[in-house]
C-alpha angles and dihedrals in degrees: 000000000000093000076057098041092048092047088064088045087062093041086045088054094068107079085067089066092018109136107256115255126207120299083039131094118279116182117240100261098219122253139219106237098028117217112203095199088046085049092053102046091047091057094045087050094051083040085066101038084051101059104039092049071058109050093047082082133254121317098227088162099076097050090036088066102056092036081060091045093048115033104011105037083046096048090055104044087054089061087052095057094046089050090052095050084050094065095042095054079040086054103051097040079060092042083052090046090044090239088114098149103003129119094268086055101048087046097056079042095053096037083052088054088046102052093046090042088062091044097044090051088043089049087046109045086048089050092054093045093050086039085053087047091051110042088042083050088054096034093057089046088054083053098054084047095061094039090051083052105042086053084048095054093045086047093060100037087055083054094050100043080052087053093047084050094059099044092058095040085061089043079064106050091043087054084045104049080040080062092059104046091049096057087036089070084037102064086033086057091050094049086048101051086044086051080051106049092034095058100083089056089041098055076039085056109062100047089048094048085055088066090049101246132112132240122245106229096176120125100203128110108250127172095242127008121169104252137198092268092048085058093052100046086048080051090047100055092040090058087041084126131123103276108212117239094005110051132258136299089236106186125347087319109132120188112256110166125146093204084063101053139059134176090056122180127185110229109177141305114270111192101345094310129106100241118194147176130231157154127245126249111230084264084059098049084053104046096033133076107259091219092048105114109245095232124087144092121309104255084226107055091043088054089070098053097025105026094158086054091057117078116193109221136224093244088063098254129104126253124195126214100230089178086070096037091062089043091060092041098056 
């Protein structure tokens, strides 16, 4: 019977190592690409689990059982067998008196049971109130157990939902300095390209300013607006005076000779026609007004498409009448 007894101890010794079933923890199993958010829902959810299978109060059933089958079911069964040695020594000391079987004999025999039977009951009884203690004692600490673990779940899973929080509150600043760097090119693009397309008005702009005029930047269609070529003839009919060693203006007539000017640079079109800027050569000092302004049209190229507007001086080199070239421009 103890071989027996000790056969359900060891059967009564798998629920510690036991594998969990469902309502009890079961530990997060790692996982290759790790999501926080993911992370911090599952433990919450646990967390939960956790604490209600707690709060539905101790299981003192599952540790009653093998405290029975061990202590109690043993201690029992040793009365028995010490019962059982009483009426056999009660037995032979009859068998010796020759009473085997007589009165004398069945009384010592019942009041052996009896006596055994009470014991038995009182051992009994004491065994199943210290087996209660003690499973409700390990029952409760199971149950602080969960509830520690539960806390600590949730625990985890609030840390990993703040972490979940930070990672996507710095998602958001670096979208949001990329913003701006974007737009930062952008707007660094846009001044470019306006550097780009205003630079033609803007070299216009300080020849004309020499002969005290404006220029018009507007970009509508109007029926008149003084051009480059109005100021010049304005220019042009101021400076109509005798020039010293080189002839006179006569008229609205401007010196635009190539053969007089270097460092020319092609600034724009106005009107259809290549307008540039120069200096004068030191022919050109000496043949040109000094108060004529150094932008206009090569006399040269204007006298193939213009001939009529293109005089050719006294002094060898071509003038252009800029009054009629901005007559027909117009």
């Amino acid at each position: 019977m103890a071989g027996s007894t000790g056969g359900k101890g060891g059967v009564a010794a798998q629920p510690a190592t036991a594998a969990p079933t469902q309502g009890q923890y079961a530990p997060l199993a790692p996982q290759g690409n790790f999501n926080v958010n993911q992370a911090a829902a599952g433990g919450l959810q646990q967390a939960m689990q956790g604490t209600q299978q707690a709060m539905a109060g101790p299981n003192i059933g599952q540790f009653m059982n093998p405290y029975t089958s061990m202590v109690t079911g043993q201690t029992l069964g040793d009365l028995e067998r010490q019962r059982q040695m009483a009426v056999n020594t009660t037995g032979a000391q009859a068998t010796q008196a020759g009473a085997f079987g007589g009165s004398r004999h069945g009384v010592a025999e019942a009041l052996t049971n009896e006596g055994f039977a009470r014991q038995g009951a009182q051992t009994f009884g004491n065994l199943q109130q210290q087996g209660f203690n003690t499973a409700l004692g390990a029952a409760q600490a199971q149950q602080g157990l969960q509830m520690g673990g539960a806390a600590q779940l949730g625990q985890l899973g609030q840390q990993a939902f703040n972490t979940g929080q930070a990672i996507s509150q710095q998602q958001q600043q670096q979208g949001l300095m990329q913003q701006g760097l974007q737009q930062a090119l952008i707007d660094a693009a846009r001044g470019q390209y306006a550097g780009f397309t205003g630079a033609p008005t803007q070299s216009l702009a300080l020849p004309l300013a020499a002969l005290g005029a404006t220029p018009n930047q507007s970009t509508t269609t109007q029926s008149k607006n003084p051009g480059l070529f109005d100021y010049l003839s304005l220019g042009a009919s101021i400076a109509a005076a005798p020039v010293t060693g080189g002839g006179s203006l006569a008229g609205n007539w401007l010196s635009s000779d190539i053969r007089l000017k270097k460092d020319i640079k092609l600034l724009g079109k106005e009107r259809g026609h290549n307008v540039y800027s120069w200096e004068w050569t030191d022919e050109g000092k000496r043949i040109a007004d000094p108060s004529q302004p150094k932008v206009g049209v090569m006399a040269q190229e204007l006298q193939e498409t213009h001939p009529h507007l293109v005089e050719l001086g006294a002094d060898g080199f071509l003038r252009v009448d800029y009054s009629g070239l901005a007559a027909e421009a117009a």
